[in-house]
C-alpha positions as CSV (number, residue, x, y, z in Angstrom):
1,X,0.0,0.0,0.0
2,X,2.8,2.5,0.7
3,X,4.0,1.9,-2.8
4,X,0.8,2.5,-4.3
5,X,0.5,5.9,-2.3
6,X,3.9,6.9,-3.4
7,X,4.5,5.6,-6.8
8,X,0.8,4.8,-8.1
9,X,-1.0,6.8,-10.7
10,X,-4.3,8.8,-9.2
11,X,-7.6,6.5,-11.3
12,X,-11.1,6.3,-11.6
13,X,-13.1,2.7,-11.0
14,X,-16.3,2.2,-11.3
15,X,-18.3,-0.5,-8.9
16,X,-21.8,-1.6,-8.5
17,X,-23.0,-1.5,-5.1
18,X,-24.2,-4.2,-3.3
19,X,-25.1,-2.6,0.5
20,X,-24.2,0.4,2.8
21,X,-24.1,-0.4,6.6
22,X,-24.3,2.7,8.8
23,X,-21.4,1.6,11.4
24,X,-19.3,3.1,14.0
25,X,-17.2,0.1,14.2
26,X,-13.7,1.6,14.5
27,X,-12.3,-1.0,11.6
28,X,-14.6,-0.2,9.4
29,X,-16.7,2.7,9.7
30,X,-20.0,3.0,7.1
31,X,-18.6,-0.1,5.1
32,X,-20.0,0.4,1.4
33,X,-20.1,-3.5,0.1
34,X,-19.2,-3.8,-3.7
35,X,-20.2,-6.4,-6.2
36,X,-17.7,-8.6,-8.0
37,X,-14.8,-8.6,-5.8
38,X,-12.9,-11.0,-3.6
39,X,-14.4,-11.2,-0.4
40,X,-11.9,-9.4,2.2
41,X,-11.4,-6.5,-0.4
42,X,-15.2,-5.7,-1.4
43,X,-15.7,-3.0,1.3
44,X,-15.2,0.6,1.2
45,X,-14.4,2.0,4.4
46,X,-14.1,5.2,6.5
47,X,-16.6,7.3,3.8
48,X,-19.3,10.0,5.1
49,X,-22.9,8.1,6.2
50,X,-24.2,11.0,3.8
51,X,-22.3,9.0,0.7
52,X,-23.6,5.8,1.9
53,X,-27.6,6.7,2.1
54,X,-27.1,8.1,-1.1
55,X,-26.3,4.4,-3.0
56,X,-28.9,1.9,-3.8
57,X,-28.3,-1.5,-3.6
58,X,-27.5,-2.1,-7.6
59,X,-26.4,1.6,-8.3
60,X,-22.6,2.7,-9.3
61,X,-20.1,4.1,-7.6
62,X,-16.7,5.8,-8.7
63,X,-13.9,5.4,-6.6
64,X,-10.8,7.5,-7.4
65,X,-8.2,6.1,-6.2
66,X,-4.3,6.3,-6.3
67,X,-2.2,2.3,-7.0
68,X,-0.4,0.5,-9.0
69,X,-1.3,-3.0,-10.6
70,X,-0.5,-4.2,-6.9
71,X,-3.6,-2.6,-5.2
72,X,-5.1,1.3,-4.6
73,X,-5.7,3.3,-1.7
74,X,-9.3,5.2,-2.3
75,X,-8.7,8.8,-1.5
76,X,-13.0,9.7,-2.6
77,X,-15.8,8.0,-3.7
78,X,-18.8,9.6,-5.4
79,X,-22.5,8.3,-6.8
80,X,-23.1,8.0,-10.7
81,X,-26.0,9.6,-11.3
């Protein structure tokens, strides 16, 4: 992860949703689930409960994020409208 945050190139990703949890769970705060990925890695973490009421179950999400081909640290996430 530090390599992706130092030498990784800012993207964009687009995600379907699968479920938002409102959470205060100091691990993972308002978890965002995402379809399609390995289980361990499908959750965003640590974004606003606002961000997270706005996503349906089946909507998109684009994470910008800055990685390499090893893995990305999310910086943002916003809904696709």
């Amino acid at each position: 992860m530090i390599g992706a945050t130092i030498a990784g190139a800012e993207t964009e990703v687009t995600f379907t949703v699968t479920k938002f949890e409102r959470s205060v769970d100091r691990k993972c705060r308002n978890p965002i689930t995402l379809d399609d990925l390995p289980l361990m890695f499908d959750k965003l973490c640590g974004f606003s409960e606002e961000l997270g009421r706005s996503l349906e179950s089946g909507g998109q999400v684009v994470v910008i994020a800055k990685g390499t081909g090893m893995g990305v640290f999310a910086k943002s996430a916003r809904r696709v409208e």
